[in-house]
N, C-alpha and C positions, 0 to 999 in steps of 0.2 A: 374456942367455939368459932370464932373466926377465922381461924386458920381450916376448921374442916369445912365450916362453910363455902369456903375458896376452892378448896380440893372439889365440893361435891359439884359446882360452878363450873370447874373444870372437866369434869367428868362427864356433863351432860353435854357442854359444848362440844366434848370428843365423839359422843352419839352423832349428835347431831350431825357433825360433819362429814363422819360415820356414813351414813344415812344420806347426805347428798351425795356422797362420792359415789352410793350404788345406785340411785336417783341417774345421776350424770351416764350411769355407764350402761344403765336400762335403755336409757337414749340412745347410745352411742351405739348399743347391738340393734335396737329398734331402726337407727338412720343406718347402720351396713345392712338390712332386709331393702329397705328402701332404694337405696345405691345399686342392691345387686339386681331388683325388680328392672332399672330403670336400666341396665346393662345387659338385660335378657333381651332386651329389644335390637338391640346393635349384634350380640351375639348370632341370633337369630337370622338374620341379614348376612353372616360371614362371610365369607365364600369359601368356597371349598378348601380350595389351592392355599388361602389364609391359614387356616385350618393346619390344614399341608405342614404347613410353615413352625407354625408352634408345634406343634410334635418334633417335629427337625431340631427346632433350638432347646426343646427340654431334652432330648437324648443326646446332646453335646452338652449340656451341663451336668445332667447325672454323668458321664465320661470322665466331667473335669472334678478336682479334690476340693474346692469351694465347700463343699455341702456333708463331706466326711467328717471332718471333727468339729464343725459349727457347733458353740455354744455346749459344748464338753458332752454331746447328746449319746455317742459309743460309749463313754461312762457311766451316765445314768440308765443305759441302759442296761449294762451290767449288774448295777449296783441292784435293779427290779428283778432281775432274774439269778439273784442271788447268787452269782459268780464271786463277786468282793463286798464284802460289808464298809458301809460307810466308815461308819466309827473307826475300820482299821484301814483304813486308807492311804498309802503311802503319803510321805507329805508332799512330796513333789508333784500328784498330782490335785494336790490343792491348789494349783496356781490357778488364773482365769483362763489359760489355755494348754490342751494336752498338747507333751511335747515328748520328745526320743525316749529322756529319761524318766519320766512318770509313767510309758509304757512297757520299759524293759523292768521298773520297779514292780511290776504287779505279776503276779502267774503267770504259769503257762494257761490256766486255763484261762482265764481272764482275758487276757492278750487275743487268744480263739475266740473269745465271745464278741469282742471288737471289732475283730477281721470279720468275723461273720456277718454282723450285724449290717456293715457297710454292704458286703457283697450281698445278704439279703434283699437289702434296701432298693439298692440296682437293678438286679438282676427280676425282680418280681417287679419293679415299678416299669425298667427298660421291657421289660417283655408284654408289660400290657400297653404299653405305646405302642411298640414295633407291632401288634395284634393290630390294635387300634386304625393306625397307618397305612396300613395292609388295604382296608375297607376305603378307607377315606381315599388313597390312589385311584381304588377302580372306580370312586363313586365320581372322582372331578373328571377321567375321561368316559362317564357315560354321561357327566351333566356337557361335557364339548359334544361330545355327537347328538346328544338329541340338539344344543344349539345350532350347529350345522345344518340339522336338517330344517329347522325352522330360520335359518337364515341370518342367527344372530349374533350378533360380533363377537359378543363375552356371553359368557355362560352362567345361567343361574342357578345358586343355590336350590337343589330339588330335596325332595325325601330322602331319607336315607336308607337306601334298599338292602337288602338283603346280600351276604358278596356273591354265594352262589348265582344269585340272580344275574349278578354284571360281573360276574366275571371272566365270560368271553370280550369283552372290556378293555381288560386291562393290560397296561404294559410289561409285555413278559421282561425286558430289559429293567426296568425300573421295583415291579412288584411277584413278588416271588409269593404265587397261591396256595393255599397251605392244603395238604394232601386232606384235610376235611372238612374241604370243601368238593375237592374235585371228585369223592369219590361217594358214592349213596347207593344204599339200596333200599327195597321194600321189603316188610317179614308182615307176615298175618299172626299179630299174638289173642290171648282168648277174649282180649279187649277191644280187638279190630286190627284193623291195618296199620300199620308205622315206615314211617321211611325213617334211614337209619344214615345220618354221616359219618364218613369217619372210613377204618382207623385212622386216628393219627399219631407215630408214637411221642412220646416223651424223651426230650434228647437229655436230659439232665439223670433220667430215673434206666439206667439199663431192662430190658424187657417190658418195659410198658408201655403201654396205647390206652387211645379213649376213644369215642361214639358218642354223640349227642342221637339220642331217639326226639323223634317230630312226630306230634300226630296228626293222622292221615288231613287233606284239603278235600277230601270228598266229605259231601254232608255238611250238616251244619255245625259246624267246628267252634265251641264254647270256653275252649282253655284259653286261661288269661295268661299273658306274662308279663305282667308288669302290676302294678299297685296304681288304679287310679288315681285322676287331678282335682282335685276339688277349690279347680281358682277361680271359677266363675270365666271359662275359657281361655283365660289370660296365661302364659308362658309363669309357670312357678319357679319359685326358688326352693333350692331344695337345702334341708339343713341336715349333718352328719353330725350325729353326738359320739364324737372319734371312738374308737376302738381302745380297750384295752389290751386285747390279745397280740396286737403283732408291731410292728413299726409300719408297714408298709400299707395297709388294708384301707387304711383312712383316703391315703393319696389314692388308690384305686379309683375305689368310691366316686371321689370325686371326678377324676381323669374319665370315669364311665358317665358320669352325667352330663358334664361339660362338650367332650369329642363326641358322643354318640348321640346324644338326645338334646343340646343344645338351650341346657340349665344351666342358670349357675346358682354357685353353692355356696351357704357360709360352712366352715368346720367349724365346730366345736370340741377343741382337745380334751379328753379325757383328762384329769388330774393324775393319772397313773402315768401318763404319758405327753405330759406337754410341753417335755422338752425338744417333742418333734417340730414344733412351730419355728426354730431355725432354719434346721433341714428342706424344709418344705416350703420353707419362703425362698428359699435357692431354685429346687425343682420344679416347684409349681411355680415359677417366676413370672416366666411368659403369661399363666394365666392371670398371676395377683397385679401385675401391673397394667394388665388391659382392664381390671373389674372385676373379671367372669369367677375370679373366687376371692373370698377374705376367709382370715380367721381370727377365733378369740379363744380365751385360756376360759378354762372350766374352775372362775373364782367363787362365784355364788350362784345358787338355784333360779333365782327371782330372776335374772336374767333371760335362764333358759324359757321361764313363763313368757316373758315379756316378746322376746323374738317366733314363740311358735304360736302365738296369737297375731300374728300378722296376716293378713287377709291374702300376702300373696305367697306366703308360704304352703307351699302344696305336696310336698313328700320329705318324709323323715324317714332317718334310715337310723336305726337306734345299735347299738352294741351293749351286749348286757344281760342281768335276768332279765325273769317275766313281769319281775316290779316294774323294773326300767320303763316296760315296754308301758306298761297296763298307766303307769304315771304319766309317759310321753299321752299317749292317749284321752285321761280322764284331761289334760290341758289342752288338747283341741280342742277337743269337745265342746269346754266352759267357751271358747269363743269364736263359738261355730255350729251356735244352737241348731239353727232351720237343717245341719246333718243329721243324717241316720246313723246310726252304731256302724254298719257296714261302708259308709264313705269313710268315717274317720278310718277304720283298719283300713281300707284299700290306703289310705295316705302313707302309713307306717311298713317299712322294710326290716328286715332284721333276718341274722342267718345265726344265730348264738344262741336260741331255746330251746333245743333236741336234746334230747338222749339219745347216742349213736349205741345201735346194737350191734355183735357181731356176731352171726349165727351159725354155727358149723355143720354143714353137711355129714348125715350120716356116712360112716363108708371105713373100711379098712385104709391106714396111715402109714407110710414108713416113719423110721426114728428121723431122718430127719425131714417128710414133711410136716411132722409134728412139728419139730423144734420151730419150722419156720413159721408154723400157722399162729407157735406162744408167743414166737420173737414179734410178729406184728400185734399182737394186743398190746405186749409189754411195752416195745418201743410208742407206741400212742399213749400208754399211761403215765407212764414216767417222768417224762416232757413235762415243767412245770408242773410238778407234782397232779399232772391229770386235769387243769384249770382251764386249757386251752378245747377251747371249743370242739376241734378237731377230736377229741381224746375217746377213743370208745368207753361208753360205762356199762354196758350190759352184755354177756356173753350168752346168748340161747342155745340150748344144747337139748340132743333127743332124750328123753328118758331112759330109755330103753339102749340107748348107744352102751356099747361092750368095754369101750377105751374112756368112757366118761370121769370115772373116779380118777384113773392115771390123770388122762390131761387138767384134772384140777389139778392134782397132788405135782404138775410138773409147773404148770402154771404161776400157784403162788411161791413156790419156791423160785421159780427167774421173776418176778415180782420182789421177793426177797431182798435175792443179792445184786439186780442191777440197778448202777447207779442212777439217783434220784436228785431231781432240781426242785426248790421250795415251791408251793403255787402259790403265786403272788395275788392272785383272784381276791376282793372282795369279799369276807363271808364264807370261805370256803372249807376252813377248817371248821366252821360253825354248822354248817348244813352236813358234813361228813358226821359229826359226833351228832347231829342230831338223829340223823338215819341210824346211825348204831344204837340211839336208845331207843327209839320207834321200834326195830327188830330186835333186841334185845327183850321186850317183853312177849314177844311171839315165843318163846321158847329157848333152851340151848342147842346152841350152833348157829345159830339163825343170822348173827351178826358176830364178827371180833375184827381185830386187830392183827395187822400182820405182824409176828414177834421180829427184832433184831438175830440178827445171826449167832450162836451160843459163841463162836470161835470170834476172840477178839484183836485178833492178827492175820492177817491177809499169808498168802503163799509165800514170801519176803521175807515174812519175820516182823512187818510193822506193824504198829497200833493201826485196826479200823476205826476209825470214825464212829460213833453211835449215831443211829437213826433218830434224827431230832422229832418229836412226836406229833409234831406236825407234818413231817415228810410219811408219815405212816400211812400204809393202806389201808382204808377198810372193805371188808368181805360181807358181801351182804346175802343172802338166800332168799331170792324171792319164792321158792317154792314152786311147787309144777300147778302147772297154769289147768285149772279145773277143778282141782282138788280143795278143801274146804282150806288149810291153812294158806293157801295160797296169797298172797299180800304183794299190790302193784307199786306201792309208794315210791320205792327208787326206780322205776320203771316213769315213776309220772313227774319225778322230782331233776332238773338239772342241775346236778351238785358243784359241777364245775371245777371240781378237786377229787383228791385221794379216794375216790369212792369207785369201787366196783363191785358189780351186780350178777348173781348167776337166777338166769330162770329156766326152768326145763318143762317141756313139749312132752306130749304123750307120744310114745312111739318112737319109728327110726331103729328098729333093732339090727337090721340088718343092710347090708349096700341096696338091695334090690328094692330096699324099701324108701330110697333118697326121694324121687321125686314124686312119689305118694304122700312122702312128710311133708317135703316143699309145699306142695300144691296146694294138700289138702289143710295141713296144721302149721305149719309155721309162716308161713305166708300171711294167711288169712289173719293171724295175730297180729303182727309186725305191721301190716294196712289197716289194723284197728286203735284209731288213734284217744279211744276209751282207756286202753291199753298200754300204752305206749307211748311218747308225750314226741311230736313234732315228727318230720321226715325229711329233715337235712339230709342225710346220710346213713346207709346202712353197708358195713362188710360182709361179702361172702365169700365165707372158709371153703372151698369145695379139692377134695384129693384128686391127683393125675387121672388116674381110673376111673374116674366119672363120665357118663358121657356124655359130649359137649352137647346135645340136643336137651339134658335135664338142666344145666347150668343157664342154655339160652332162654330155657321157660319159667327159669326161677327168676331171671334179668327181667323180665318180660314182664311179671305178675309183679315184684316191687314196686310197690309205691313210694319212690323215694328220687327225689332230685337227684340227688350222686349217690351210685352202686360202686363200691368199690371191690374186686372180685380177688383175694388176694392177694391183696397191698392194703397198704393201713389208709384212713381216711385223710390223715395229715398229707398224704400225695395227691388223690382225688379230688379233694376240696378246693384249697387255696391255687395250687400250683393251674391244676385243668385251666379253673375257671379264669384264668389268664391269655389261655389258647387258645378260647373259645366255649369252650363248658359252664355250665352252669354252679352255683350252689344259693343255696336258701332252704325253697321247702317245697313240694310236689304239689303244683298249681289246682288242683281238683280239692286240695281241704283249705277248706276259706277260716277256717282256725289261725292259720298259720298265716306270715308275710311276703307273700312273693319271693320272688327268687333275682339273682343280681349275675350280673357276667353275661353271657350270650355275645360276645362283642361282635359276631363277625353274623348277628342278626337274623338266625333261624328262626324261621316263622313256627308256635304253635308248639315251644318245646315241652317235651315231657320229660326229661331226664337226664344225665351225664353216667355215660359206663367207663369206670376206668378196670383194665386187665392190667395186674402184676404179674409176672414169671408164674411158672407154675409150683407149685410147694415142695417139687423134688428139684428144681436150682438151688443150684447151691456151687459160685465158683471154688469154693476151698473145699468144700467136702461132701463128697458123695456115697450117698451108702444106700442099701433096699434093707435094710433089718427089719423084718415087720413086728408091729409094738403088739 
């Protein structure tokens, strides 16, 4: 009896102790609010040329290999994206550091997820500095010339303007203007006037360009772009509940608040991904050791309550479901009574609660711009078994289109057989089989499963793989949109996984009938957000033979942040909004959270167009076979 008595003695002093250690660390995230509040003051003051300066040092450290294999993080990153399974892990690279031989021990694929991973990291993190930069040059020689003309020795921090604005400004030797800026026009669409930046291409993506559309500065102009401050006018701090979807997104985020708006930021790593907190104590250096950002690892919830009841925390940028968000949320709120429902949402950011649709223009197709129009769903699905935000789940098609039943029947078959990554998402295989029995009682055919291939050997002669049942697609029918069986549920639900969606439109039978569908019936749906859940992004399929006057008016009427016009969303989204483009959610539905990116500071934006090639490119093969 004494002996358990002892044991139970023991057991409750481990509470305890328990119990202060999150006590202490409730503190410890409460004093980094605190810390970052009292550094928002000094940031704020910078000066420009400062500024300057830390962009300079963090793009010669992303340069240098310090921050490449920090803390075994190309590993772990693999092992989440289901390249190499833990448990079979070479053992060599069980040491504390990856070295020659633990990398030539693993795959080829594996080894590519690595390489990639690093030059991801870079390349999207370096390119939203080198954006970044761009502004901040022309902004310190328009803060010298206005000094000049008032007489003053040194130049002071001003607003930070628009680059278009100043950038007759800048040093052509030093700042190289990026073509969208220099170039605009005005279109009259059925909404009013727009002026239109842009193109500018895409040097990484062969045949693509973007457009940032602005709406018009005549009248009285009400679009927002940004998510209010609710700090009682004081400089916020802003806190990032890190990203699961990518490596590089989180550091964004923050490099956008910090350079452009002159926040700083606590991160908070995701548990899916906190073994970025190495890498990023390298990159984001210059900033962690001025103040202007800290981070902390994602161990317990109670923390997160603790740090976003902070009085001077004033924007959150959430990654996640709609739980996430609605949770972030209902904890402002509790301590931030004297708000309205409508302050707290302007606080919260988020670009991850859409359903991406891709809708295809009626119209006659050749075979291969079919092929290319499946190859872009497919290549967005596939990706992480579909979990990435990026990932289309909805295909809208005309009822009445002639090649309808083919392009499904072509569809899920390269659905089939192209190679497939696990999705590491949260939930995801849960909300997929839930949607399959939600439609599953609607009737047969209305939901399955995509089978494995009958043939258990590749062209070779090897064993295939079996589709593990979790990589599996499902097929969903939401039914034509009118009709009584008609059913919106994966229309309204973001599955974040293996789930794809077909809905069908009245009409569209013929080519002549594209921009009558457009206008009148699929448009009008797609901007009904009853309908359709969020307006991060939408794809549009349109054939060569269309003419460009029906594709401008269809760009024109979406309501959606980023249009991606033949190219998948996974180009449009992340990569754009680096250049300068936008992504989140189309500033006119207060449903939704603002929008994030704009770096080079368009006033009044209403959207990102990005063009891919057109659906008859094709460097390896070209043909006209009409399907």
């Amino acid at each position: 009896v004494v002996e358990e008595e002892e044991e139970v003695v023991e057991e409750e002093e481990e509470v305890v102790e328990e119990e202060e250690e999150v006590e202490e660390e409730e503190e410890e995230d409460d004093d980094l609010i605190s810390e970052l509040a009292k550094k928002s003051v000094d940031l704020s003051t910078l000066g420009t040329d400062e500024l300057i300066g830390i962009t300079n040092m963090m793009l010669r450290d992303i340069e240098g290999h310090d921050w490449k294999d920090i803390g075994k993080w190309t590993l772990e990153e693999i092992i989440l994206l289901g390249l190499v399974e833990r448990e079979k892990m070479p053992t060599l690279c069980t040491l504390p550091e990856i070295t020659f031989d633990c990398i030539t021990a693993l795959s080829s694929a594996a080894r590519s997820g690595m390489t990639e991973a690093r030059t991801t990291m870079a390349l999207n993190i370096g390119s939203f500095i080198y954006s970044a930069r761009q502004r901040l040059q022309c902004q310190a020689e328009y803060e010298f010339d206005a000094a000049s003309e008032n007489d003053e020795d040194d130049p002071k921090p001003l607003a930070l303007r628009p680059l278009h604005e100043i950038s007759e400004f800048c040093d052509e030797e030093e700042t190289d203007v990026p073509l969208l800026v220099k170039n605009s026009r005005e279109e009259v669409t059925k909404d009013g006037k727009v002026k239109i930046f842009g193109p500018q291409t895409i040097g990484a993506y062969e045949g693509h360009q973007f457009e940032v559309w602005t709406a018009s500065n005549d009248g009285d102009d009400k679009v927002n772009s940004s998510p209010e401050v609710c700090t009682s006018g004081k400089k916020p701090v802003t806190v990032i509940i890190g990203t699961p979807n990518n490596s590089f997104e989180t550091a964004v985020h923050a490099l956008e608040r910090v350079l452009l708006h002159r926040e700083t930021v606590l991160i908070k790593h995701n548990s899916l991904r906190e073994y970025l907190y190495d890498p990023y104590y390298i990159i984001l250096g210059p900033l962690i050791r001025r103040g202007y950002v800290q981070q902390v690892l994602d161990k317990h919830v109670p923390s997160r309550t603790k740090f976003l009841s902070h009085p001077r925390v004033g924007r959150v940028h959430v990654a996640g479901t709609q739980q996430t968000i609605t949770s972030v949320a209902e904890e402002l709120a509790v301590s931030r009574p004297s708000l309205q429902s409508g302050d707290i949402h302007n606080m919260i950011s988020t670009d991850h609660t859409s359903v991406i649709p891709a809708v295809v223009s009626p119209g006659t197709y050749s075979e291969v711009e079919l092929k290319r129009m499946i190859d872009l769903i497919v290549m967005s699905k596939k990706s992480n078994g579909g979990c990435d935000p990026t990932a289309v789940q909805v295909v809208v098609l005309p009822q009445e289109w002639p090649l309808k039943a083919f392009f499904k029947e072509k569809l899920e078959f390269m659905l089939n057989v192209y190679p497939s990554t696990p999705s590491y998402c949260p939930g995801s295989i849960e909300r997929r089989d839930e949607l399959l029995e939600a439609y599953k009682l609607l009737g047969e055919g209305r939901a399955f499963l995509l089978e494995p291939e009958e043939s258990a050997k590749d062209s070779r002669g090897k064993e295939k793989p079996q589709v593990p049942m979790e990589q599996r697609i499902a097929i969903i029918d939401c039914g034509t949109f009118g009709e009584a069986d008609f059913n919106a549920t994966a229309l309204q639900t973001a599955a974040l996984g293996p789930v794809l969606a077909y809905v069908e439109l009245p009409g569209g039978k013929s080519f002549d009938d594209a921009n009558k569908w457009l206008q009148n019936i699929a448009i009008p749906f797609l901007n009904d957000k009853t309908q359709i859940l969020g307006s991060s992004s939408v794809v549009l399929a349109t054939p060569p033979s269309q003419l460009k006057n029906v594709t401008n008016a269809a760009v024109g009427s979406l309501e959606y942040v980023s249009i991606a016009v033949n190219t998948p969303p996974s180009i449009a989204l992340p990569y754009v909004s680096l250049m300068g483009g936008m992504r989140g959610s189309y500033p006119a539905y207060k449903q939704d959270n603002g929008f994030l990116g704009n770096v080079h500071g368009f006033p009044n934006v209403l959207k990102t167009v990005t063009y891919g090639p057109a659906l008859d490119y094709n460097p390896n093969y070209r043909g006209n076979m009409k399907v």
